[in-house]
PLY file of the C-alpha trace (Angstrom):
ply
format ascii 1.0
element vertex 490
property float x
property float y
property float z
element edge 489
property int vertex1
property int vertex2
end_header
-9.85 40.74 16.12
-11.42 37.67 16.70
-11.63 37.08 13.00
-8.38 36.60 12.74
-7.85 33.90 15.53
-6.19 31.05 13.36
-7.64 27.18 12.61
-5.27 24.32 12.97
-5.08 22.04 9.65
-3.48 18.38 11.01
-2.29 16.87 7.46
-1.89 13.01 8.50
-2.03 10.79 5.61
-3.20 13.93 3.33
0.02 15.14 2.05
-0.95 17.21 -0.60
-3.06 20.17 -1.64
-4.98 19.08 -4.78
-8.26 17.72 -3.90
-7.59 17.81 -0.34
-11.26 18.27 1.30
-9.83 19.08 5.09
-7.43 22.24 3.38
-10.41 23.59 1.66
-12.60 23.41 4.53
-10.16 24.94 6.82
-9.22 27.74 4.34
-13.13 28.90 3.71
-13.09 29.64 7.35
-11.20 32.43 6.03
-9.01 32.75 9.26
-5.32 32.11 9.26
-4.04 28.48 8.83
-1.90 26.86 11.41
-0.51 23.47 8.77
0.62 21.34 11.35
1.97 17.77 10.97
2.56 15.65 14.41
4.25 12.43 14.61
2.66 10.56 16.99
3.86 7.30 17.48
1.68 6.15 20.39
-0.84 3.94 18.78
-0.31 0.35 18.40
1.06 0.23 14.74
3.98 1.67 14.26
5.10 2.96 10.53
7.33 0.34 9.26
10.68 1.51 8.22
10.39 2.11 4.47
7.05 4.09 4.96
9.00 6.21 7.64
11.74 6.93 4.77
9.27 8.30 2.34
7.28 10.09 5.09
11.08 12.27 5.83
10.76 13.31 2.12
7.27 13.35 1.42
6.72 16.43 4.69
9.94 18.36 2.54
7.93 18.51 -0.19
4.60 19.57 1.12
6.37 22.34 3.02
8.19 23.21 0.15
4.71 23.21 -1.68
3.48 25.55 1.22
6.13 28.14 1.60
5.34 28.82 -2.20
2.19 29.33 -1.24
3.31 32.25 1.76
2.94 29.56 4.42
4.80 26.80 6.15
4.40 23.30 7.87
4.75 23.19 11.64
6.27 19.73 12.85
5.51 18.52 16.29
6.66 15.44 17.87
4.43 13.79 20.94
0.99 13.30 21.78
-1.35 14.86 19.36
-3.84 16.18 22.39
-1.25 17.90 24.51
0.13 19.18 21.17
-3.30 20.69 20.17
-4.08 21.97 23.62
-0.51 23.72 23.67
-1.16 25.52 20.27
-4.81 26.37 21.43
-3.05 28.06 24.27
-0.71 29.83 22.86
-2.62 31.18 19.59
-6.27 31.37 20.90
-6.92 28.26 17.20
-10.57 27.72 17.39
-10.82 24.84 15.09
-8.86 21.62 14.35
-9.81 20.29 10.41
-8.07 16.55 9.94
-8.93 13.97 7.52
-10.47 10.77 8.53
-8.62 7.74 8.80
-10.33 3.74 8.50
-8.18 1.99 10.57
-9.75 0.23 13.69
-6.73 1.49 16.00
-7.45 5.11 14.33
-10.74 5.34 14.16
-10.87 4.47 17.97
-7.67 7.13 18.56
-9.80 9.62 16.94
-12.80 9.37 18.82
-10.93 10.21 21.94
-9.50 13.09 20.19
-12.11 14.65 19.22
-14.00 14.34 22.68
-10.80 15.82 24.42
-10.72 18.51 22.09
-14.33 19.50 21.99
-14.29 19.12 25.61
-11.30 21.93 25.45
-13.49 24.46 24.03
-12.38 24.13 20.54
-14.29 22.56 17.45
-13.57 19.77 15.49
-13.85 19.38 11.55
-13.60 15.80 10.35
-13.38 15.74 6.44
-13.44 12.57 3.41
-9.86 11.50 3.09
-8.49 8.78 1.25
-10.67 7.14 -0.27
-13.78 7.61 -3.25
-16.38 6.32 -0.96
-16.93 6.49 2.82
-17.12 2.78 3.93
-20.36 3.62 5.47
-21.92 4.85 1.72
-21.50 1.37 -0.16
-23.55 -1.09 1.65
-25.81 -3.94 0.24
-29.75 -3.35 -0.14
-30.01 -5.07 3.04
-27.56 -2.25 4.45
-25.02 -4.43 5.25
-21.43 -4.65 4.24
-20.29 -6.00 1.17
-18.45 -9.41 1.59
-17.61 -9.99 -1.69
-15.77 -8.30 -4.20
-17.78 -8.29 -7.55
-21.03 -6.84 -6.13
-18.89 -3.85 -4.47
-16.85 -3.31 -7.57
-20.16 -3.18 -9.14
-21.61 -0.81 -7.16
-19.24 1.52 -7.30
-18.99 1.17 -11.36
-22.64 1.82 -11.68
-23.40 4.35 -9.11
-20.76 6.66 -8.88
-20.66 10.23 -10.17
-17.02 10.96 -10.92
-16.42 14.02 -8.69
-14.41 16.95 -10.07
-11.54 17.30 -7.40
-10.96 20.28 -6.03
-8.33 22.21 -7.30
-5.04 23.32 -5.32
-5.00 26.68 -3.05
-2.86 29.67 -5.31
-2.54 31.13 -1.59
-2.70 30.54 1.86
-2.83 33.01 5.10
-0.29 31.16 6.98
1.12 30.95 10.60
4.82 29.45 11.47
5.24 29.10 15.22
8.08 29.95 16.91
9.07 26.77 18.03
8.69 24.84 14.88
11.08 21.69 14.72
13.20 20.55 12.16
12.49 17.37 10.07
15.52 15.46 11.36
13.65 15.63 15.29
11.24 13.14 13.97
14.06 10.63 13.44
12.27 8.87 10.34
15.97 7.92 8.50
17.58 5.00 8.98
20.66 5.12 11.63
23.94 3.55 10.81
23.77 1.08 7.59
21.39 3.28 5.66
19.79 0.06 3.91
17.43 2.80 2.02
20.03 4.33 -0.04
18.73 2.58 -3.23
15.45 4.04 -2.73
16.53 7.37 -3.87
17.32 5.93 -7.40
13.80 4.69 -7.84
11.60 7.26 -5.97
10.48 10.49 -5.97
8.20 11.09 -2.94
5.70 14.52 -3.30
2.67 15.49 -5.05
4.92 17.03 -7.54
6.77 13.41 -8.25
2.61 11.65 -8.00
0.95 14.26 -10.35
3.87 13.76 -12.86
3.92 10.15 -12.48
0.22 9.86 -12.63
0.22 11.86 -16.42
2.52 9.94 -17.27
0.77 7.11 -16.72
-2.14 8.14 -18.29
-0.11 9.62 -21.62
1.93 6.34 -22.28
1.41 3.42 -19.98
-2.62 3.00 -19.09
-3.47 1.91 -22.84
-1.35 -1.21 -22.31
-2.41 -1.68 -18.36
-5.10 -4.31 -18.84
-2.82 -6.82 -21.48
0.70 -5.95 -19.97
0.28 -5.26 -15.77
0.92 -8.74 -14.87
4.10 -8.90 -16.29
6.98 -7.41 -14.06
9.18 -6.46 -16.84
7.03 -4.04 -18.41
5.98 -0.56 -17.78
2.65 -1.01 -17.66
1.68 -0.08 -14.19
1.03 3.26 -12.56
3.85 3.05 -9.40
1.16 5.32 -7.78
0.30 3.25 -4.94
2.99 5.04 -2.61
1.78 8.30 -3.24
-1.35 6.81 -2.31
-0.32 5.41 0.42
0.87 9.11 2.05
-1.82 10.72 0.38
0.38 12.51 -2.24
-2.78 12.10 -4.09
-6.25 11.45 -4.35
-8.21 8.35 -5.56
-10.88 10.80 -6.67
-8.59 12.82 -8.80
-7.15 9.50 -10.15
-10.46 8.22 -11.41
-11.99 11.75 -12.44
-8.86 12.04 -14.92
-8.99 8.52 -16.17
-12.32 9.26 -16.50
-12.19 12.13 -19.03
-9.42 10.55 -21.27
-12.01 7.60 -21.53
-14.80 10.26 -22.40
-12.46 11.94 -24.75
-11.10 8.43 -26.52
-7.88 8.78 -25.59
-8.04 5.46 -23.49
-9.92 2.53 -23.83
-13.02 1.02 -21.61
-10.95 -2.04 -21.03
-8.14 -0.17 -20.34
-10.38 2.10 -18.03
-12.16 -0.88 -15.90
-8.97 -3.00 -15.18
-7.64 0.60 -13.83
-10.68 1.25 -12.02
-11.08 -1.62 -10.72
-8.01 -2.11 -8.97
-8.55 1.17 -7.10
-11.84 -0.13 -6.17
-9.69 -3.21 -4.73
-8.24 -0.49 -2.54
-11.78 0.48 -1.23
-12.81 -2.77 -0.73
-9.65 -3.57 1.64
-10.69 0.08 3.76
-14.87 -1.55 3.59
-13.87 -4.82 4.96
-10.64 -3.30 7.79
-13.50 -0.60 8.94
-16.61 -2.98 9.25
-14.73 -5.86 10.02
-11.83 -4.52 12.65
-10.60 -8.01 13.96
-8.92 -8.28 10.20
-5.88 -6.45 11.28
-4.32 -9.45 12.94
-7.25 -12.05 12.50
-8.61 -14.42 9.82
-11.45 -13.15 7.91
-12.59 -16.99 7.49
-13.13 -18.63 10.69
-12.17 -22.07 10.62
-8.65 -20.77 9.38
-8.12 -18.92 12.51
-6.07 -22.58 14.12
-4.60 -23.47 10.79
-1.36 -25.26 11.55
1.02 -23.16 10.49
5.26 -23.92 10.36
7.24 -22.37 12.57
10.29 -22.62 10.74
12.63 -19.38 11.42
14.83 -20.72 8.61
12.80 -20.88 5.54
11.15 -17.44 7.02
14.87 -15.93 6.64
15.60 -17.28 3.60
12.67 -16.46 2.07
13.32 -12.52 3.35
16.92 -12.66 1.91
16.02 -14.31 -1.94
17.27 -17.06 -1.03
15.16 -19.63 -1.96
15.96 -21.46 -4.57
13.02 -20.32 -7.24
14.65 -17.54 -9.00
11.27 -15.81 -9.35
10.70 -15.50 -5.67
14.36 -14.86 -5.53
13.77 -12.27 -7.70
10.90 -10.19 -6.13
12.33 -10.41 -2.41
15.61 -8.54 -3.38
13.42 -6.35 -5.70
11.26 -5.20 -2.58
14.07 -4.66 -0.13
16.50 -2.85 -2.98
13.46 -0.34 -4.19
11.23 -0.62 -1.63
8.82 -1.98 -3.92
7.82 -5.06 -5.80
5.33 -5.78 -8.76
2.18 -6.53 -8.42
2.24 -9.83 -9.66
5.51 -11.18 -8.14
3.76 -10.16 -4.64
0.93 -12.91 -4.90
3.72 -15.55 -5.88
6.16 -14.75 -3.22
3.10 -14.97 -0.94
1.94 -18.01 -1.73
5.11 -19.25 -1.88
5.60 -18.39 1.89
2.18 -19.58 2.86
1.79 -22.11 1.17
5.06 -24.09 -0.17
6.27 -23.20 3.29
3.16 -23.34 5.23
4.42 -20.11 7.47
1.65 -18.00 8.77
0.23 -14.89 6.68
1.07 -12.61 9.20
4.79 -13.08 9.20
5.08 -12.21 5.79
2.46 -9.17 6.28
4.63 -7.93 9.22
8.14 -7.79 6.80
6.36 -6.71 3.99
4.73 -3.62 6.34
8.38 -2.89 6.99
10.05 -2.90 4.02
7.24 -1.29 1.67
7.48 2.22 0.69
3.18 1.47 -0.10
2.80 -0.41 2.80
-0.99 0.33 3.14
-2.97 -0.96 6.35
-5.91 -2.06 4.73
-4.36 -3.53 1.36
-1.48 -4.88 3.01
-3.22 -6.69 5.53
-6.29 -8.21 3.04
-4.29 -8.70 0.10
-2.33 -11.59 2.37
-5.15 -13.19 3.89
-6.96 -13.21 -0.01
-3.69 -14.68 -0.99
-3.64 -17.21 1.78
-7.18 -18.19 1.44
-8.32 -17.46 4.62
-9.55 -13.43 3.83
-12.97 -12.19 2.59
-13.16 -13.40 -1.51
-9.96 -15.23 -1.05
-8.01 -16.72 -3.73
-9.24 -20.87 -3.37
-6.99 -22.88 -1.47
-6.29 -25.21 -4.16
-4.73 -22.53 -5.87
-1.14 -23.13 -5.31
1.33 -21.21 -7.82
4.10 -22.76 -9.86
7.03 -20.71 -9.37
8.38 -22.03 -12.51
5.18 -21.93 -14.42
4.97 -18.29 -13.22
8.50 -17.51 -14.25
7.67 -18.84 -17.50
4.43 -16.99 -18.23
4.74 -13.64 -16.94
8.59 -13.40 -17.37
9.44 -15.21 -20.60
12.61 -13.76 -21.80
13.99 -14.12 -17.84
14.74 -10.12 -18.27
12.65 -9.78 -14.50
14.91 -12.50 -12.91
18.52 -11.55 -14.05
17.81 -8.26 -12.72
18.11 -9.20 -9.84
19.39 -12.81 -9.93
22.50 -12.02 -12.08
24.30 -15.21 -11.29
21.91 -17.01 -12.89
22.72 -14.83 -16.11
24.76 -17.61 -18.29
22.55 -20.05 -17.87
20.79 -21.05 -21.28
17.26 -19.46 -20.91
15.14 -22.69 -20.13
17.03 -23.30 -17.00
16.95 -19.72 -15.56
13.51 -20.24 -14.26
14.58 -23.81 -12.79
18.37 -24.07 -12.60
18.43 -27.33 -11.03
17.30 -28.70 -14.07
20.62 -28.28 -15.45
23.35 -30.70 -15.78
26.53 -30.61 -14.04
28.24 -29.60 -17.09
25.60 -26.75 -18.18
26.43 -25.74 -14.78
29.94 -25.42 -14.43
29.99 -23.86 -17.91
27.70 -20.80 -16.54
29.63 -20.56 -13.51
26.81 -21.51 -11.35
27.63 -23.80 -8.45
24.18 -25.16 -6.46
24.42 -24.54 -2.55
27.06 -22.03 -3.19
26.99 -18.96 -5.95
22.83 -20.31 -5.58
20.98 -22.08 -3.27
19.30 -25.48 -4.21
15.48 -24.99 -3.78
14.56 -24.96 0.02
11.45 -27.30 -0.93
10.43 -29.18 -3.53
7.22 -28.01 -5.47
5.44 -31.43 -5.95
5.84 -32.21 -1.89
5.22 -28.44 -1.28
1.85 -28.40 -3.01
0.80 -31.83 -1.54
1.24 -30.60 1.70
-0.70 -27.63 1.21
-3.82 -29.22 -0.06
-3.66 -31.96 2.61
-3.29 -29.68 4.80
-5.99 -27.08 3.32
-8.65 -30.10 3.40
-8.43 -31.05 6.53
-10.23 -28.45 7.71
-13.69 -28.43 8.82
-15.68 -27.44 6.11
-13.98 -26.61 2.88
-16.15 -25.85 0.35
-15.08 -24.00 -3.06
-14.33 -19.99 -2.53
-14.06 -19.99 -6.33
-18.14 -20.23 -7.36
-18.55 -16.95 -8.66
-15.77 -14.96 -7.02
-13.55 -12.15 -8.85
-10.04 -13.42 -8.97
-7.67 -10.33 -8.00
-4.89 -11.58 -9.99
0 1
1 2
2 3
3 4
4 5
5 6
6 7
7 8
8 9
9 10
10 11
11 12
12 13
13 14
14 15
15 16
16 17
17 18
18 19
19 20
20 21
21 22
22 23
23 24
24 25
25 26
26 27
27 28
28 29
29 30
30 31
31 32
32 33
33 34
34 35
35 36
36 37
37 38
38 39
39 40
40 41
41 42
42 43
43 44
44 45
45 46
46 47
47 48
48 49
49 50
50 51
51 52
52 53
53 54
54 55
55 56
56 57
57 58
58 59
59 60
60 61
61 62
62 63
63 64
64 65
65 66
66 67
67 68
68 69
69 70
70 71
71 72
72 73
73 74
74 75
75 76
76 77
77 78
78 79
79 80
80 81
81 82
82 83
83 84
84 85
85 86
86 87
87 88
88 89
89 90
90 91
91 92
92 93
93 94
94 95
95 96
96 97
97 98
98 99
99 100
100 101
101 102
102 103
103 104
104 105
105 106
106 107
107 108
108 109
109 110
110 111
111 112
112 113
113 114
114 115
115 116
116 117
117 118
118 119
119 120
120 121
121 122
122 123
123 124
124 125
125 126
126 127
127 128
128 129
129 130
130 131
131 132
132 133
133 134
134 135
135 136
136 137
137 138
138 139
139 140
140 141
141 142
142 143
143 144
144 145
145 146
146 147
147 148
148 149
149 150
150 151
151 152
152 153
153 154
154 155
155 156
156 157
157 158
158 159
159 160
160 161
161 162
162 163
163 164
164 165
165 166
166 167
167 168
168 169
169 170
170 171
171 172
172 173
173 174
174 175
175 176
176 177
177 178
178 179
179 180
180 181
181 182
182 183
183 184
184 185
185 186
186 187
187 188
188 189
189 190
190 191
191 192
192 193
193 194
194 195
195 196
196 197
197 198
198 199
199 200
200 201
201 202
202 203
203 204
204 205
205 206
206 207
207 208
208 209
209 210
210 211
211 212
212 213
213 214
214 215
215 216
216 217
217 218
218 219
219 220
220 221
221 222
222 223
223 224
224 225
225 226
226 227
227 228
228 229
229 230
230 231
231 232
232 233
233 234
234 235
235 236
236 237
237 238
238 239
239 240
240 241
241 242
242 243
243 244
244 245
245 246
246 247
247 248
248 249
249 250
250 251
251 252
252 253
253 254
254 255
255 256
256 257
257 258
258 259
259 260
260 261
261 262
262 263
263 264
264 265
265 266
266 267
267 268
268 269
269 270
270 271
271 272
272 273
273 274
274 275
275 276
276 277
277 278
278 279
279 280
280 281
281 282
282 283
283 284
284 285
285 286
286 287
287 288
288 289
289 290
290 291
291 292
292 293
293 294
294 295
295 296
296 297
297 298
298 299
299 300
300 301
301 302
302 303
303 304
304 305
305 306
306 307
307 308
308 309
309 310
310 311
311 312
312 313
313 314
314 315
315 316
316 317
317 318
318 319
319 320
320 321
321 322
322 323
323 324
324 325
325 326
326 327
327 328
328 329
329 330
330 331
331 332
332 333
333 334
334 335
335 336
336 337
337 338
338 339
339 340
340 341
341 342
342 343
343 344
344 345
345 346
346 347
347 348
348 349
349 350
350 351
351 352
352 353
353 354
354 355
355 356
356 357
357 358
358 359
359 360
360 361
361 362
362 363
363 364
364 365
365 366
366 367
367 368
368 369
369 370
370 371
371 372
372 373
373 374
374 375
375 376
376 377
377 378
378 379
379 380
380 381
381 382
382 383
383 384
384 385
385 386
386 387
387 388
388 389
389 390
390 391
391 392
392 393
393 394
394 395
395 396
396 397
397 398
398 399
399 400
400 401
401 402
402 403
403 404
404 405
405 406
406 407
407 408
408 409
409 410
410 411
411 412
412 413
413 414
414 415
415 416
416 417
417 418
418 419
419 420
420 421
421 422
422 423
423 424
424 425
425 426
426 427
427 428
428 429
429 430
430 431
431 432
432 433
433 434
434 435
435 436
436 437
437 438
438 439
439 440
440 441
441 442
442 443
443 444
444 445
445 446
446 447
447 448
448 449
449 450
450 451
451 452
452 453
453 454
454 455
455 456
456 457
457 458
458 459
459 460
460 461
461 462
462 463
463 464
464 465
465 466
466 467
467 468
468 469
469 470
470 471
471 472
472 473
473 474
474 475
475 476
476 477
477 478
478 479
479 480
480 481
481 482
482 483
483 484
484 485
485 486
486 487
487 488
488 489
């Protein structure tokens, strides 16, 4: 009898059942399986909105995954401890499996958890999550952490054994308590406008929708990833970094299978390392967030941490509605907050648009970007604004200020990106879509586009943007030149 006193398997950000160490674990303990999800919103971070939209759908489709499996996914709502302790009460569990989790609010949340647990009479099981490499395994030979990209990329490149990930259960020896809740108690929709309802024409959210996307990806798109991913009209990119995100899937399963169509010849090393290496990107973000906690909402560069930043609520707003001026920008902020999403590229030059044509501080556009992401990742997020500010670990230089127009013109040449989603820009002749105030009056009026009213006039004006910014950069104490020998994450 007391063989058959269930475990309790918390799935966090481990949606899934391919290559999901914590399920494994918990099912060779060969007792019954309590899956149990809790949303607990009582740390200090809250899910931004477009994360909690894909979290609704991304639970229906792991319990749909379960219940074809004989079991079921128990939702909770609450504290996780008094949740635990009530389930321990009621079924006699004896262990709790979860996957770990990197960030410094987590890590600190699960500490406590486990000591309140263990102190309950019940065992804990904490299991390798979301990433390849425990923060902890990739240190310098000084045992230190890793500051800089290039050496950590290396590391990883050299020294890793590409892990066969463990395959999905065909079974599991479920229970469903009583008292299970329905989805719609954890309130993760939106209520009244439902500005998400776009999102369902783009996104799939499972590991169904991620393991299709990702052969996909790997049949038709990867060959072309290293020539054609900076260009936001083309298909070149995996779209897996939401699934990511929710741990739809697994880093390790994404690099093991790259790995064997490189073995096999059916991609290419180039191909292969660009791939790699952005996922290693990932990992780097999780290294620096985990040894270097004061990240979150602090610059990783000291003497940026009392840069003078604008305070202009204005440009901020405009900048969140497209409204800029620079049809690229434009472009990519009514891209993200239609779909949820927005290319790679387009990212770093709406960035450094907002911090530094407009001088407004990193963490303002971090903070709308958390909420309107479906991939809003803590680690990436967070890093991937301070690199492009130039105040994070291996950040881009701070001389580096993008064009919008010279961007426009390189990585969207036939203007197919902007008219997307700039249409009334779309009888302009082609040179002036990237620049329409370059137009005449007459070119204007002829394409029906009227400056300050169908489209705004630019907010700011590059030259005087960019001079700002570099006077600005300068004067503080200490400049010297990020770019000697640094990887350049563009």
């Amino acid at each position: 009898m007391t063989n058959q006193l269930p475990v309790i398997a918390l799935f966090r950000e481990d949606l899934r059942l391919t290559d999901n160490l914590m399920l494994t674990n918990a099912l060779q303990s060969g007792r019954p399986l309590i899956c149990l999800y809790i949303h607990d919103d009582a740390g200090p971070i809250k899910r931004g909105s477009a994360q909690r939209w894909w979290l609704h759908h991304s639970l229906l489709a792991l319990n749909n995954d379960l219940k074809s499996r004989g079991c079921s996914l128990n939702l909770r709502v609450g504290d996780t401890f008094s949740i635990i302790r009530s389930i321990v009460l009621q079924t006699g569990a004896t262990e709790v499996y979860w996957s770990r989790r990197y960030a410094p609010y987590q890590v600190e949340a699960d500490k406590i958890l486990m000591d309140k647990i263990k102190k309950s009479g019940v065992s804990t099981k904490s299991c390798k999550g979301r990433l390849i490499k425990q923060p902890w395994e990739v240190l310098t030979a000084s045992a230190r952490p890793y500051r800089v990209f290039t050496p950590f990329w290396k590391s990883l490149r050299n020294n890793y054994n590409f892990e066969t990930p463990l395959p999905p259960p065909n079974q599991i020896n479920g229970l469903t308590l009583s008292e299970n809740c329905c989805i719609d108690i954890l309130s993760l929709l939106p209520k009244g406008f439902d500005w998400s309802a776009g999102f369902h024409s783009y996104w799939q959210p499972g590991e169904g929708a991620a393991q299709s996307k990702f052969t996909s990806f790997l049949e038709n798109g990867i060959n072309d990833y290293a020539s054609d991913r900076d260009f936001p009209n083309r298909p070149a990119t995996s779209q897996l970094s939401p699934h990511l995100q929710m741990g739809e899937i697994s880093p390790r399963q994404i690099i093991y299978d790259a790995a064997k169509r490189l073995e096999n010849g059916t991609i290419s090393a180039e191909a292969f390392d660009k791939f790699y290496s952005e996922l290693v990107w990932r990992e780097f973000s999780y290294h620096l967030l985990y040894h270097f906690p004061k990240v979150l909402d602090q610059e990783f560069l000291p003497k940026f941490r009392h840069f003078p930043w604008q305070h202009n609520k204005n440009f901020l707003t405009l900048w969140q509605q497209g409204q800029t001026g620079y049809p690229i920008v434009d472009a990519g902020m009514r891209e993200l907050w239609h779909t949820g999403y927005m290319h790679n590229r387009v990212r770093m030059i709406v960035a450094s648009f907002l911090t530094k044509h407009l001088l407004i501080d990193w963490r303002l556009g971090m903070q709308w970007f958390w909420d309107t992401l479906v991939d809003a990742d803590i680690a990436s997020n967070t890093l991937s604004w301070q690199w492009v500010a130039g105040c994070g670990a291996d950040a881009a230089p701070y001389f580096r200020i993008f064009n919008p127009v010279l961007q426009a013109r390189k990585f969207d040449p036939d203007n197919q990106y902007i008219l997307r989603w700039v249409p009334e820009l779309s009888q302009l002749p082609s040179k002036h879509i990237p620049e329409p105030w370059t137009a005449s009056a007459e070119v204007l009026r002829q394409a029906n586009v009227c400056l300050g009213s169908t489209y705004p006039h630019p907010i700011i004006e590059h030259k005087f943007a960019r001079d700002r910014a570099l006077s600005t950069y300068s004067s503080l104490n200490d400049i010297s030149n990020p770019n000697n020998g640094v990887y350049k994450h563009n």
